[in-house]
N, C-alpha and C positions, 0 to 999 in steps of 0.2 A: 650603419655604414661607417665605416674605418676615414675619421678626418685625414686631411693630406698634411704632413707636416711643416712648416717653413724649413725652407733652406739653408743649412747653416754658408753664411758667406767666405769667403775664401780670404785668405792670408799670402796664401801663394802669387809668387814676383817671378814664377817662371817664363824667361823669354823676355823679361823687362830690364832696360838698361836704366841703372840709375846715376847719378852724379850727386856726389857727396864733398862738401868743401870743409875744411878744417879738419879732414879726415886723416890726420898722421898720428894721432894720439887725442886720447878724453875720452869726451861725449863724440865728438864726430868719427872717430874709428869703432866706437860699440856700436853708431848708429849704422858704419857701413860693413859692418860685423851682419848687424838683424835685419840687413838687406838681403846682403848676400846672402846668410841661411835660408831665407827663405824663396833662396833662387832667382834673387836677378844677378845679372853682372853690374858690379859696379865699379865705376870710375873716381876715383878717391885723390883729391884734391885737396892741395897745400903749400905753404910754399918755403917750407922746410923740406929738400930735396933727398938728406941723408936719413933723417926719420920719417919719412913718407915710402922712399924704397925699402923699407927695415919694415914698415909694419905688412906694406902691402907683400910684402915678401912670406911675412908670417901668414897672412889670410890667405895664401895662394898654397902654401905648405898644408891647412888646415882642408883643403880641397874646395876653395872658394875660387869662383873666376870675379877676379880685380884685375885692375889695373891702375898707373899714377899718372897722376897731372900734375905738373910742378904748375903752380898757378896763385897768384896774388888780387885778392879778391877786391882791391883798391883801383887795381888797375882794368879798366872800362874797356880798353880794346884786347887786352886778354878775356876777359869774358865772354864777350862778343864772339871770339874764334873758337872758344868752347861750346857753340851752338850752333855749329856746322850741322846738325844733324839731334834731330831731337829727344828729350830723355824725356821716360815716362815717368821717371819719376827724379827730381831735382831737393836736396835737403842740403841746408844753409846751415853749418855749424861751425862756421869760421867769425871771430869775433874778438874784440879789441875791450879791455879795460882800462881805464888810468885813472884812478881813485885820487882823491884832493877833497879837502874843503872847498865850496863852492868859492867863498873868495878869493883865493887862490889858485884856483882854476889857472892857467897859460891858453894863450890862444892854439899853439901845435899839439897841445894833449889833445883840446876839444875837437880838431881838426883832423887828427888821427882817430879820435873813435866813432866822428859822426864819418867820416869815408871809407869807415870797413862797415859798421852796423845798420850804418843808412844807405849811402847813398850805394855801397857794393851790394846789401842786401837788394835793393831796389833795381839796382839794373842786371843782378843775377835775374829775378825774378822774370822780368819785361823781356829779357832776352830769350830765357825760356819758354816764355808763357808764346812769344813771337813764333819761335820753332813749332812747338807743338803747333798754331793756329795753319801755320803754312802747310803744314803735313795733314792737317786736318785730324788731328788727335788728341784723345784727352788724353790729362795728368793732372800730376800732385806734388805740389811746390809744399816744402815745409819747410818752415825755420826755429831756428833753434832761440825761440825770446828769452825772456825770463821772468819769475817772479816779480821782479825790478820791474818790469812793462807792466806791472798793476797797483804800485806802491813806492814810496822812497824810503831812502837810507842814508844813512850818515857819509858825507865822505862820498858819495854816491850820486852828485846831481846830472854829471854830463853821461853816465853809462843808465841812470833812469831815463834820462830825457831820450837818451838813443834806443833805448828799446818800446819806451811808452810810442815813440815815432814809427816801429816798426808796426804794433799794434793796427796802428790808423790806417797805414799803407798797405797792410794786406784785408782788412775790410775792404778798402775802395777797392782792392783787387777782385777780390771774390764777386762783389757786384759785376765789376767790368765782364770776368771772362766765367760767369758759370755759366751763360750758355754758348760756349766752347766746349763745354764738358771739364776743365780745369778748376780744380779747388787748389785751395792755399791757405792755408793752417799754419799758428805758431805752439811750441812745445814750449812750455815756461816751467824751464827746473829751479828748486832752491838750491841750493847753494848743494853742489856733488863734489863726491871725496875722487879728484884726480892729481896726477902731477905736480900741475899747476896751482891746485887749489891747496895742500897740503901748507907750504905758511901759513895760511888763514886759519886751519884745523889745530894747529900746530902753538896757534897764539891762545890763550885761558881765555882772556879778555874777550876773545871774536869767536872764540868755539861757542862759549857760555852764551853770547848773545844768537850765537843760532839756536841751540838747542835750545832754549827758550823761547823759541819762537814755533819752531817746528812740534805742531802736536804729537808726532807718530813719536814711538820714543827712541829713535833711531832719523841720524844723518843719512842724507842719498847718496847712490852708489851710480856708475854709468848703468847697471844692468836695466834700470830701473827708467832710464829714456829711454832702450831698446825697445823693449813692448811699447810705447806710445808710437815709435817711430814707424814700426812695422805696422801697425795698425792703421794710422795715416795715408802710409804709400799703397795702401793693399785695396780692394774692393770691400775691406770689409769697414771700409769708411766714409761707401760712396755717397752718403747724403749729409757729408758732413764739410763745411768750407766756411771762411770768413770767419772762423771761431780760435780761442786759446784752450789749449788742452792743459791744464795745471796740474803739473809734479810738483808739489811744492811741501809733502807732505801736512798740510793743511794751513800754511803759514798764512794765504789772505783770506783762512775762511771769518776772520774777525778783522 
């Protein structure tokens, strides 16, 4: 007798609304890039208004259904009105650095990266996680952590401490609402070649110290979030929550 095979899981976001924050360029436009391919609409949030209508402009050219939210992910009652109505799927790639030696630290750097990474990350989530319980639906909250949320770095105390925090907080998550059917996962890249990141690549001194760190023998690219992102938001990662997915090219496997 011919065994029955398992089922391969699906990938497919057809019919599914997503919202994606820090989505006007980086990681969080390829993240709302490997949404949208794979058929949902997504709502791409930021609060850079002239490059958020430019990309989401380009993803709408490419035959993707987007659309923009000018939206500041500090701000508590802006979020709140972003969850009119519930997303199946929610990804947090909006995020704040301010590099210092720890003694030098200022109290408004630290104040600025813990109110985008923590406490925005924190009440995106709650706000979401709320919509869905009222509508009585599951989803899949992902945020964009990092490497940093499992190790420190030079120059790097208050953007570790902010992402090791995010760490914590989506554990107690995943406990509170998996049985809502809602999971909540963080993506932890090392250090990816964008925009942004390009000084850092750009200095001998801070390239040298990543590649050397990074076993694969090659720096990350955004394409390289894509797949974990799509994986997360899709069923084909329905028994997976309260966990870190590491891109990091092997940088904490030691």
């Amino acid at each position: 007798m011919t065994p029955a095979l398992p089922q391969i899981p699906s990938f497919d976001l057809s019919g599914r609304r997503a919202l994606v924050t820090g989505a006007s360029s980086g990681i969080g436009l390829g993240c709302a890039v490997a949404l949208a391919g794979a058929g949902a609409h997504v709502v791409c949030a930021a609060r850079r208004a002239d490059v958020l209508n430019d990309s989401v402009a380009a993803m709408r050219h490419a035959g993707h259904s987007a659309e923009a939210l000018v939206l500041d992910q500090s701000d508590t009652g802006a979020l709140a009105a972003a969850f009119c109505d519930p997303f199946d799927v929610v990804l947090n790639s909006a995020g704040l650095a301010r590099h210092s030696a720890a003694v030098d630290t200022d109290v408004a750097d630290y104040d600025a990266v813990m109110d985008v990474n923590v406490k925005g990350a924190y009440f995106l989530s709650s706000y979401a996680a709320r919509a869905l319980i009222a509508a009585g639906m599951p989803g899949s909250i992902i945020h964009i952590g990092s490497q940093m949320g499992h190790v420190g770095g030079p120059d790097r105390a208050v953007y570790c401490a902010s992402k090791h925090a995010l760490e914590g907080m989506v554990k107690a998550m995943a406990v509170e609402w998996g049985k809502a059917g809602i999971r909540i996962n963080t993506i932890c890249p090392t250090f990816i070649r964008t925009p942004l990141s390009e000084p850092t690549f750009n200095d001998p001194d801070k390239r040298a110290w990543i590649v050397d760190r990074i076993k694969l023998p090659r720096v990350g690219e955004v394409c390289d979030i894509m797949g974990a992102a799509l994986y997360l938001a899709s069923d084909a990662s329905g028994m997976v929550t309260g966990t870190a997915m590491m891109v990091d090219g092997g940088w904490t496997a030691d």
